[in-house]
Every structure is written in structure tokens, then in C-alpha cells.
DSSP file (Angstrom, degrees, kcal/mol; ACC not computed):
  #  RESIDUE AA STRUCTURE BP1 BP2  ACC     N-H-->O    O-->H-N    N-H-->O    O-->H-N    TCO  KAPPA ALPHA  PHI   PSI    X-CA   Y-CA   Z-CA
    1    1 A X     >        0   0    0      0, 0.0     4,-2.5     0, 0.0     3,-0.3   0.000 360.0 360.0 360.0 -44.1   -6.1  -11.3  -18.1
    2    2 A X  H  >  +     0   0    0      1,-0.2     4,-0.9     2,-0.2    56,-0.1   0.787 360.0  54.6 -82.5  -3.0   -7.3  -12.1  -14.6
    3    3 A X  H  > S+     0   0    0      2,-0.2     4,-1.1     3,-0.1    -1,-0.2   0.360 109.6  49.5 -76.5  -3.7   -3.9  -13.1  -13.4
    4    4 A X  H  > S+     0   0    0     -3,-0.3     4,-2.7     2,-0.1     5,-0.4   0.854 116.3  40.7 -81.8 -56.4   -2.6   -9.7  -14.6
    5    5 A X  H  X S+     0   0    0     -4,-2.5     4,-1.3     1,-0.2    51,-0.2   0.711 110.2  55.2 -70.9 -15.6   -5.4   -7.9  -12.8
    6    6 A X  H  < S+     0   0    0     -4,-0.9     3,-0.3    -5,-0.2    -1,-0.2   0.968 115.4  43.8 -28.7 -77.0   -5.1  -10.2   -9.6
    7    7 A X  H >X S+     0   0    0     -4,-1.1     4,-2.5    -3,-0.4     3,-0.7   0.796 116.2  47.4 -36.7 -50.0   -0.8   -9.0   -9.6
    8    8 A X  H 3X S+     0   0    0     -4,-2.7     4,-2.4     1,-0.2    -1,-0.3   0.801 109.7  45.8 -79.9 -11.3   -1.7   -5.6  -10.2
    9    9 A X  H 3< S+     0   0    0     -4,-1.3    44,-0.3    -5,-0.4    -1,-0.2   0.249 119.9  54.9 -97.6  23.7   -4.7   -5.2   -7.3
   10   10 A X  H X> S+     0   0    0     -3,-0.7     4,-2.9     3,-0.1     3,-1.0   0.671 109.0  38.9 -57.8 -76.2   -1.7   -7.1   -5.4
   11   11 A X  H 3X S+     0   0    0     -4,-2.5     4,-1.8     1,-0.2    -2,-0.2   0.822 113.6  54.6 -39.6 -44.8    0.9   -4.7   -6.1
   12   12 A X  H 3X S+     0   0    0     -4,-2.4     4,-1.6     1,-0.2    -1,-0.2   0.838 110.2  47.3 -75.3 -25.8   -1.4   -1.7   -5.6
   13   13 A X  H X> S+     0   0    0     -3,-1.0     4,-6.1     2,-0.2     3,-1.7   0.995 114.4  45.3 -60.4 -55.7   -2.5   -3.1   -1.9
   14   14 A X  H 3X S+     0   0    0     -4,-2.9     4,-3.4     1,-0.3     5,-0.2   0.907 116.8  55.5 -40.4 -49.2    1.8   -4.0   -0.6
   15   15 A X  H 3X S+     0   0    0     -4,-1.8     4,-1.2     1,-0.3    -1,-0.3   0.703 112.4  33.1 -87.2 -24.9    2.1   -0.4   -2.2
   16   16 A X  H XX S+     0   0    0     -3,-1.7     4,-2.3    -4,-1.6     3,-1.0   0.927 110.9  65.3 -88.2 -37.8   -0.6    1.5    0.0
   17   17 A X  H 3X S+     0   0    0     -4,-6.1     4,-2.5     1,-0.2    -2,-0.2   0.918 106.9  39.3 -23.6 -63.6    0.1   -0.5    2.7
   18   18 A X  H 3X S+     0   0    0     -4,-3.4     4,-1.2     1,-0.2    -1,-0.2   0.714 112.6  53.0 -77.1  -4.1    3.6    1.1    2.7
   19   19 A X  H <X S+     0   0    0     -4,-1.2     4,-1.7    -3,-1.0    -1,-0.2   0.683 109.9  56.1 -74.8 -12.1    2.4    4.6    1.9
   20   20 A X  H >< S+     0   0    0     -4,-2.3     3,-0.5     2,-0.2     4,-0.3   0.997 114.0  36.2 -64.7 -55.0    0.1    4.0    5.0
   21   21 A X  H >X>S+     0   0    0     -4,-2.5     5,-3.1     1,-0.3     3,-1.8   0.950 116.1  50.6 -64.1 -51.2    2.7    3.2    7.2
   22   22 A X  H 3<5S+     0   0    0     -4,-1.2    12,-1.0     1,-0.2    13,-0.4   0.709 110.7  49.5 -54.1 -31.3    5.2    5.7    5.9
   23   23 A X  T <<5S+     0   0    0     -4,-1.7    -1,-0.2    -3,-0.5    -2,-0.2   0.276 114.6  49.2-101.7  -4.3    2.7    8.8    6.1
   24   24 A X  T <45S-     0   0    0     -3,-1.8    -2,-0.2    -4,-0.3    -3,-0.1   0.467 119.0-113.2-112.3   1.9    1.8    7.7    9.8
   25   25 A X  T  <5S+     0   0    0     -4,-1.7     3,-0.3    -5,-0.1    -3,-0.2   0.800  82.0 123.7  63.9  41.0    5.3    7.4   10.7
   26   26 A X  S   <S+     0   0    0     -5,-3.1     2,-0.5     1,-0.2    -4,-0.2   0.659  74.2  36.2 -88.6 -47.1    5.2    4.0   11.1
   27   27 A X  S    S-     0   0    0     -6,-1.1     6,-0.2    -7,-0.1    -1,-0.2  -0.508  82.4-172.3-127.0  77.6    7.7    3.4    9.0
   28   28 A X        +     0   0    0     -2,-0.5     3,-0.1    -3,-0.3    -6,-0.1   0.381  46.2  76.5 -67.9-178.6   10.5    5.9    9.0
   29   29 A X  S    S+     0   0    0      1,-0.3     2,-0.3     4,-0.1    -1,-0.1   0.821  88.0  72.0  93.4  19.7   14.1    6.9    6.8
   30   30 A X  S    S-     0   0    0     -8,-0.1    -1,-0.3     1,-0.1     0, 0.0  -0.883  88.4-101.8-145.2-167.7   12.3    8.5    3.6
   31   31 A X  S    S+     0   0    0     -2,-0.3    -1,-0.1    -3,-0.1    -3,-0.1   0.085 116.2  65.7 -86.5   0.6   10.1   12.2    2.7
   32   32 A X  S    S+     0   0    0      2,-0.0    -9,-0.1     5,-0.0    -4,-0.1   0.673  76.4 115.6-114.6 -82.9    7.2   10.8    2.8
   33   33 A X  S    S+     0   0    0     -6,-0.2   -10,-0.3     1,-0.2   -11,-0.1   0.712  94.8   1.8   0.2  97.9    7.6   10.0    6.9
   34   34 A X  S    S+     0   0    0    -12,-1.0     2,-0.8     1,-0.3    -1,-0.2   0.541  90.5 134.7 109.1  -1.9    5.2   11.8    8.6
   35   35 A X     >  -     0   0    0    -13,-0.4     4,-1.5     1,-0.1    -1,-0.3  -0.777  42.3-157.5-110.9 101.7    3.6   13.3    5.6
   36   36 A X  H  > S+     0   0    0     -2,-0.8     4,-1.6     2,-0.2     3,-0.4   0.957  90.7  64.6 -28.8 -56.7   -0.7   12.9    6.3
   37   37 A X  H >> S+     0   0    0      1,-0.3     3,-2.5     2,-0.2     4,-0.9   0.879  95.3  49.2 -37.7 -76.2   -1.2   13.2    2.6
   38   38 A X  H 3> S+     0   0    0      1,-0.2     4,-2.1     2,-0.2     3,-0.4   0.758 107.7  62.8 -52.0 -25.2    0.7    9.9    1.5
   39   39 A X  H 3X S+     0   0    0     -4,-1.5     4,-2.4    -3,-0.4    -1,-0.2   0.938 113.5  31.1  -3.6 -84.6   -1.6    8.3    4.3
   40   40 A X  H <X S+     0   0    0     -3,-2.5     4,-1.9    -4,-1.6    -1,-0.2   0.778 116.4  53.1 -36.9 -43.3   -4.6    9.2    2.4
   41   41 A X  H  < S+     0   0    0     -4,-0.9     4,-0.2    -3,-0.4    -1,-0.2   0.639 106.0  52.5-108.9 -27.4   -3.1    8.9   -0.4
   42   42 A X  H >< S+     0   0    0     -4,-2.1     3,-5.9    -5,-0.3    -2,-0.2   0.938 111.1  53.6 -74.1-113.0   -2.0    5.0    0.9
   43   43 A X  H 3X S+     0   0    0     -4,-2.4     4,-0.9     1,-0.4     5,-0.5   0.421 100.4  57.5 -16.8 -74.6   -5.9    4.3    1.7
   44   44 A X  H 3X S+     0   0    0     -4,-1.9     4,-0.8     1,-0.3    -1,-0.4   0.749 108.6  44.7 -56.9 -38.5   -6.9    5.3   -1.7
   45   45 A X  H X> S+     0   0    0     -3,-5.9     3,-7.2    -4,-0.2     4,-1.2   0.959 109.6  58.7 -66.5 -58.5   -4.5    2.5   -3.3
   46   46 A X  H 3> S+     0   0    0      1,-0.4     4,-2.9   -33,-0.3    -2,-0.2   0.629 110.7  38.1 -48.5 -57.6   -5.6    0.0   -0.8
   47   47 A X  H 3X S+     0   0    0     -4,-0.9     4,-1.0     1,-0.2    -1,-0.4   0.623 114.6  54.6 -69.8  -9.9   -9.2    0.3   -1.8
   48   48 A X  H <X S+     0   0    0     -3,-7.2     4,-3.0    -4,-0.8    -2,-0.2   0.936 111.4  46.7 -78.1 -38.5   -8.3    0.6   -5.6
   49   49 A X  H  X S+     0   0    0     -4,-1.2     4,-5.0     1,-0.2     5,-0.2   0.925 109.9  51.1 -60.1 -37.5   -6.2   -2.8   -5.4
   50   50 A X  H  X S+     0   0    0     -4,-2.9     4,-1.9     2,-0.2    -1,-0.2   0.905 109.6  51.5 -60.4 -32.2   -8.9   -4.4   -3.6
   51   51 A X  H >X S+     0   0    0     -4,-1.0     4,-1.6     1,-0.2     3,-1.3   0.993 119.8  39.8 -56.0 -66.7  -11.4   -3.0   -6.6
   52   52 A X  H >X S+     0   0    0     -4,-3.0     4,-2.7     1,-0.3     3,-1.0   0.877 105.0  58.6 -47.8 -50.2   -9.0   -4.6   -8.9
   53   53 A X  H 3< S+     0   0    0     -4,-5.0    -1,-0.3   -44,-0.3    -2,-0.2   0.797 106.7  51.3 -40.5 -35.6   -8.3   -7.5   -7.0
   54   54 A X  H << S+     0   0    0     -4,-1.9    -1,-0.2    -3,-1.3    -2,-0.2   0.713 102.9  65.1 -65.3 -38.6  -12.5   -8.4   -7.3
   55   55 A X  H X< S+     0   0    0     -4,-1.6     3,-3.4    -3,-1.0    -1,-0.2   0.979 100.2  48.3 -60.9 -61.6  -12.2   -7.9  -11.1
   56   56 A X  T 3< S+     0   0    0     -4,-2.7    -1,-0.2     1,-0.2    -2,-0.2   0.732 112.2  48.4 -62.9  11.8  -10.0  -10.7  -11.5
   57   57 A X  T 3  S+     0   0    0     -5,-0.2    -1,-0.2     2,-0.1    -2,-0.2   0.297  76.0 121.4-125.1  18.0  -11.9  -12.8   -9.7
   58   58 A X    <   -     0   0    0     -3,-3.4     2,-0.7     1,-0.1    -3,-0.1  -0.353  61.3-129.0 -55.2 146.3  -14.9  -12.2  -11.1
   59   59 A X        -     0   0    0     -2,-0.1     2,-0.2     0, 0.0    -2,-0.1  -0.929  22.8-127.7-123.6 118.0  -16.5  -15.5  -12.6
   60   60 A X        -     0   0    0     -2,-0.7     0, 0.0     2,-0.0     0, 0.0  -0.509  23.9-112.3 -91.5 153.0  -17.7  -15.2  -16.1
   61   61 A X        -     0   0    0     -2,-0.2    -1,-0.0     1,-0.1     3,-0.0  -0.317  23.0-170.4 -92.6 162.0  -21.1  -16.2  -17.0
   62   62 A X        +     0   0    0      2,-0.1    -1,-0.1     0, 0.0     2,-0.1   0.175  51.3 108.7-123.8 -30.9  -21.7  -19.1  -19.1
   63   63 A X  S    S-     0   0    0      1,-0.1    -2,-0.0     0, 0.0     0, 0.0  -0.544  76.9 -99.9 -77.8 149.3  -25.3  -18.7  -19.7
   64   64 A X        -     0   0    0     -2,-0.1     2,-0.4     1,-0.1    -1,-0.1  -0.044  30.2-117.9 -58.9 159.6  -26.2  -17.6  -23.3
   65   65 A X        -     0   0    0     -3,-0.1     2,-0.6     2,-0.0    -1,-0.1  -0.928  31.5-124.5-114.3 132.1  -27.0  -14.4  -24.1
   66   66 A X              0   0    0     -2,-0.4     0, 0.0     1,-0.1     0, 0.0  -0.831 360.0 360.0-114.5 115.0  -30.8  -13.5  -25.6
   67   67 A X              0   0    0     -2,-0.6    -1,-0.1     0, 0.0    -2,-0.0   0.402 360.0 360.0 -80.3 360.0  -31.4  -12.2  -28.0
């Protein structure tokens, strides 16, 4: 399970990265070039993959649980 969510807060990062670039006109040859939104839209994966990323690397406790 944490190597899925590791892959996907991977994937999500490459994937705002290139809406970042692509909505700043960084990275031209599609619709989205030049378009603010996917920008935004780019940030908002970045910071969801990193969220994700954190989960899988979360370290699971070991100490017993009291009841």
C-alpha cells in the first residue's frame, strides 16, 4: 500500500509539473499553452502528490494500543 501511494503522489507531482509549465507557456504545441487555469490547476496536483507522497511514507507505530 505505501508503494502504491508513493507511485501515485509521484505521478500526480511529473503531472502538475507539466500542467505548470504548459499553462505558463513554458512548454508549448498543445490547448492548454498559455491557459492560467491549468497553471493553478498544475499547483494544486503538486501539492496533492506531495500530500500523498508523505502518506506513504508515514511510519506506523508499533507501540500497543490502551485500552
Amino acid at each position: 500500500m505505501k508503494m502504491t501511494l508513493k507511485i501515485v503522489g509521484g505521478v500526480l507531482i511529473l503531472l502538475g509539473g507539466l500542467w505548470v509549465l504548459q499553462g505558463l507557456d513554458l512548454l508549448v504545441g498543445s490547448a492548454m499553452s498559455g491557459q492560467a487555469i491549468y497553471a493553478v490547476l498544475g499547483a494544486l496536483l503538486i501539492v496533492g502528490g506531495i500530500v500523498v507522497e508523505a502518506m506513504g511514507f508515514q511510519r506506523k507505530s508499533t507501540a500497543p494500543e490502551k485500552n
